[in-house]
N, C-alpha and C positions, 0 to 999 in steps of 0.2 A: 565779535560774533553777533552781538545786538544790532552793530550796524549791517551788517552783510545780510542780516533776515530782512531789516527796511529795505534796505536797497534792491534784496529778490522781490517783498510786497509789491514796492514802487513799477519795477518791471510787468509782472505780473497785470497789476492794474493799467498799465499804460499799453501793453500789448490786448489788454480787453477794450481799453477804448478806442486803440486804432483800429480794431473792430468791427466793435457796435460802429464807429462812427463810419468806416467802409461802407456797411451792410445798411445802415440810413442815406449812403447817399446812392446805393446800389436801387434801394427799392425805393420806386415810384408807386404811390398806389393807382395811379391813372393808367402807368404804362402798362401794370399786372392786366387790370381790366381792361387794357384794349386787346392785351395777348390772351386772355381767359376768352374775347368775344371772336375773336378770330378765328380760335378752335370751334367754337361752334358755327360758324360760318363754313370752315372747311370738313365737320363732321356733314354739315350739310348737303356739301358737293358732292361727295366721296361717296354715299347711298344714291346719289344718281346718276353718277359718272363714272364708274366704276366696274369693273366687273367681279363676280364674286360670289363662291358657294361655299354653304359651310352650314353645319346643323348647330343649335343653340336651344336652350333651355328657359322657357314661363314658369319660373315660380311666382305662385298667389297664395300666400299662407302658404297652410300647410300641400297643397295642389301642385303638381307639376306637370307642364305638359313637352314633349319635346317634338319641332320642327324643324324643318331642311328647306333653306330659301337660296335661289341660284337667281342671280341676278345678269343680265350682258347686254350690250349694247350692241343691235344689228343695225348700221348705217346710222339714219336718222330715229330707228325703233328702239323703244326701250321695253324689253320682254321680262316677264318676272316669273317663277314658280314657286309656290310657296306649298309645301308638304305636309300636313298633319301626320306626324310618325305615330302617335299614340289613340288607342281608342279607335274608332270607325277611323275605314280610311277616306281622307279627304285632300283635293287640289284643287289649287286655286290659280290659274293660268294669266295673267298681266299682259296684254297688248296696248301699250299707253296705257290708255285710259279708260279701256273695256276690261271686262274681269270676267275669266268663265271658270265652272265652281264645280267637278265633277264629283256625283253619290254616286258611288257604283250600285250598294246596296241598295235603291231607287230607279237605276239604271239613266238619272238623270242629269242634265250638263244645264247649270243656271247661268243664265249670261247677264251682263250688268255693267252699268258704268259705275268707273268709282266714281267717288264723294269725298274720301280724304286720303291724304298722302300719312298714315299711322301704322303702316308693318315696317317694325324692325329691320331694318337698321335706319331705317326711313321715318324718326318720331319727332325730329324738328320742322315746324312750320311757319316759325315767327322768327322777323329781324330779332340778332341777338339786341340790337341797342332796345327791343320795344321790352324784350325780357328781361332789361336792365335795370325800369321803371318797376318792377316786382321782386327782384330777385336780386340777391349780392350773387354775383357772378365772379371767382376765382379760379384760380388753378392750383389744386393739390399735391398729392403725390404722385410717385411713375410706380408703375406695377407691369406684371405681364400677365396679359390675357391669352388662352391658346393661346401659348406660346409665342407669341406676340408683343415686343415692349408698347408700353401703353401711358399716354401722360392723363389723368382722373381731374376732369374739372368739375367742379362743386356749385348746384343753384342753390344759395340758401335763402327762402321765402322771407319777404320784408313783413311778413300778417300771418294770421294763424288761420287763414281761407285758403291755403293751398299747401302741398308738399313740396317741400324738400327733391333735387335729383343729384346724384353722384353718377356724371357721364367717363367713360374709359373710350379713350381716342386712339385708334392705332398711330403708332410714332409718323412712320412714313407718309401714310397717305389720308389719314383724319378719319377712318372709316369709324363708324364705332363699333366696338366689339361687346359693349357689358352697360346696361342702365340702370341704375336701381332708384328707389322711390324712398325717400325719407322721413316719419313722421317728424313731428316737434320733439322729440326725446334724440333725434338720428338713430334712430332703429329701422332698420331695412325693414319696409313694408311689403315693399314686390321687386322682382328684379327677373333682368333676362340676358343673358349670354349666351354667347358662343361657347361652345366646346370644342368646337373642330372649324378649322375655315381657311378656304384658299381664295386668291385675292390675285387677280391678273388675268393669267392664257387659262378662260373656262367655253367648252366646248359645245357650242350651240346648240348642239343636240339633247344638254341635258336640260333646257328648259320645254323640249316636248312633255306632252302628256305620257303619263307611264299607262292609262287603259287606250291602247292602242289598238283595237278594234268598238267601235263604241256603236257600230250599225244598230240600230234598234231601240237606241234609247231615245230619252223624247229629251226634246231642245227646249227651256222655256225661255223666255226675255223676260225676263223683271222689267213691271211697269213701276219707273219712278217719274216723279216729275216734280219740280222746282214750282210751291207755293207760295203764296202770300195767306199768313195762318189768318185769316179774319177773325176777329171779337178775340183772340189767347192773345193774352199780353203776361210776359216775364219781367216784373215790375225790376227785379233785385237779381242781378248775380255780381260777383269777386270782381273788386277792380281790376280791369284790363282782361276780360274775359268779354270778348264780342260776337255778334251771331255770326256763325259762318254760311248758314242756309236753313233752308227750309224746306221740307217737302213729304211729298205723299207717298208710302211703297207699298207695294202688297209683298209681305212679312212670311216666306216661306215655314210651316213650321214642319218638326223632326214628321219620318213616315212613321207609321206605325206598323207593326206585325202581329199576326193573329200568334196567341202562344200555342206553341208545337206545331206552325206551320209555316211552310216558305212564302205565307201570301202577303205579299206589303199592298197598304191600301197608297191611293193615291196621295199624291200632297195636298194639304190642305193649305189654301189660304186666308188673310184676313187685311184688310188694309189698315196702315196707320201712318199717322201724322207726326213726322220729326223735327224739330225745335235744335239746334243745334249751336252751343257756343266754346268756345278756344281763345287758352291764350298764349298759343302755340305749342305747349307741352301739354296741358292737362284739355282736356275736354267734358262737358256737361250738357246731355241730351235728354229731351222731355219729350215722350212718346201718348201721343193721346188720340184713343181707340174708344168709339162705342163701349159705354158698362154694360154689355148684355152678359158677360159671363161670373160668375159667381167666384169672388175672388175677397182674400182678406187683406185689408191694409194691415202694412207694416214695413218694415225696413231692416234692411242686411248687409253686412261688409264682407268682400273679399279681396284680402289683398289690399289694394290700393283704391279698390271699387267701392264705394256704397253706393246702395240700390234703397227706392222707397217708392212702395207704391200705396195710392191713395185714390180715394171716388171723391168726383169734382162733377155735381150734379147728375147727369144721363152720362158722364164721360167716367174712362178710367186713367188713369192717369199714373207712366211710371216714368220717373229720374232716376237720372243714372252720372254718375262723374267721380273722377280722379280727382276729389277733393276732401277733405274730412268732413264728418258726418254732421255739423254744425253746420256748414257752410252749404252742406245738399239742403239740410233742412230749411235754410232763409230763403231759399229758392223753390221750394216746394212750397211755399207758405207765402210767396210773392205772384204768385199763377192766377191773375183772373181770368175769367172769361163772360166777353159780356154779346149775347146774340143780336146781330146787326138789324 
């Protein structure tokens, strides 16, 4: 009997080490990482190549907001619409690289060029190998999103200047369906998916505007333009986090309404100056506007966002990034400005 129990141990243990020792010669950790950077390469294509609608959900804390983005490819044109379901209603129309921004409540259509490639499902803009230099890049678990098999690859931040992501890649065509944002603890900070989405033969017709008589409203062009910030130097941001631009826009703000009347006053505007850096995922922008208005420093988190604003001689000055609240702060505190 004493022998027949060694001899099952013996089994036992030798059927473990043939294996463990399978599964050590199975896993490459180079080859994981080129297949973990390759999903983010084709999560890549897939938001621009694609065609595709489908409404999904912004959670920020406790905040949620839900939009409807239909994406298709006509010839050489890439058209976008992207739906504010919740709250005022708002659209926001994508011809390339023109964007018009319709208030009804205003009765007005904002036109614009973009500036960055950052709506959903569109949030990568860095070679995976540069995100390599920051980030342990893997591949996790498979899950299904809308209904969707999904394989979850994982950034986990080499420093405590940036967050954590858990990306969900549709099986078939790399699209992504689900992002979320991870502190140092991996606690889901912010996160945004899909709940509904169709992926293929989508109908051109539904990236028109849905206010389909718009005679009357007023057209404006947002003036931006591409500066050179003279005397503002950003001494200090997160390694591998580079300027993306710079420039000047006048900064539409909300109308206002008289209470118990239908009358909305005009938009106001204001110029300001954007400071802009990335390090393909995360972003951190420094907006600095005459201090003529009467405003209190301080600082707030939503989400994945902190926000800090502060008076920097006659200027006022507000940061803003997708980084923990430590690492806005070195940056806020790295801002000269010296007049030429």
């Amino acid at each position: 009997m004493r022998q027949t129990l060694v001899l099952l141990q013996f089994v036992v243990v030798l059927y473990s080490f043939i294996g463990f020792s399978a599964q050590a010669e199975n896993s490459d950790p180079l080859a994981e990482k080129r297949e973990a950077q390759l999903w983010l390469k084709k999560i890549q294509a897939a938001a621009q190549k694609l065609n595709y609608s489908g409404t999904f959900i912004y959670q920020q804390a406790n905040q949620f907001r839900t939009s409807r983005i239909t994406h298709v490819l006509d010839g050489k044109n890439e058209i976008e619409k992207l739906e504010i379901l919740d709250g005022k209603p708002r659209e926001y129309i994508r011809n390339n690289e023109e964007i018009a921004a319709y208030m009804p409540e205003a009765k007005t259509v904002l036109v614009e060029k973009r500036v960055a490639q950052d709506v959903f499902p569109a949030i990568l803009a860095a070679n995976p190998s540069d995100l390599a230099e920051h980030y342990n890049i893997k591949k996790a678990e498979t899950g299904r999103v809308a209904g969707y098999e999904c394989q979850a690859i994982l950034l986990d931040p080499k420093d405590n200047l940036r967050f954590g992501y858990k990306l969900w890649a549709e099986k078939s065509t790399g699209l992504l369906l689900r992002a979320q944002t991870l502190n140092e603890k991996k606690e889901v900070v912010e996160q945004i998916a899909f709940t509904q989405l169709e992926i293929g033969d989508i109908d051109r017709s539904r990236v028109k505007s849905s206010f389909g008589n718009t005679a009357g409203w007023h057209v404006e062009n947002a003036v931006m333009s591409q500066v050179s910030m003279t005397g503002w130097t950003v001494k200090w941001v997160p390694p591998g986090f580079k300027k993306t631009r710079e420039m000047k826009r006048l900064v539409t703000d909300a109308p206002a309404t008289n209470s118990g009347s239908a009358n909305v006053h005009p938009l106001s505007q204001r110029e300001v100056s954007q400071i802009v850096f990335s390090d393909g995922l995360a972003a951190i922008s420094v907006f600095i506007e005459p201090g003529t208005q009467s405003r209190t420093e301080g600082s707030m988190q939503q989400g994945a966002m902190n926000i800090m604003g502060k008076r920097q001689g006659d200027f006022w000055l507000t940061i803003v990034g997708e980084v923990p609240a430590a690492a806005l702060k070195q940056v806020a505190n790295s801002i000269e400005y010296k007049p030429k």
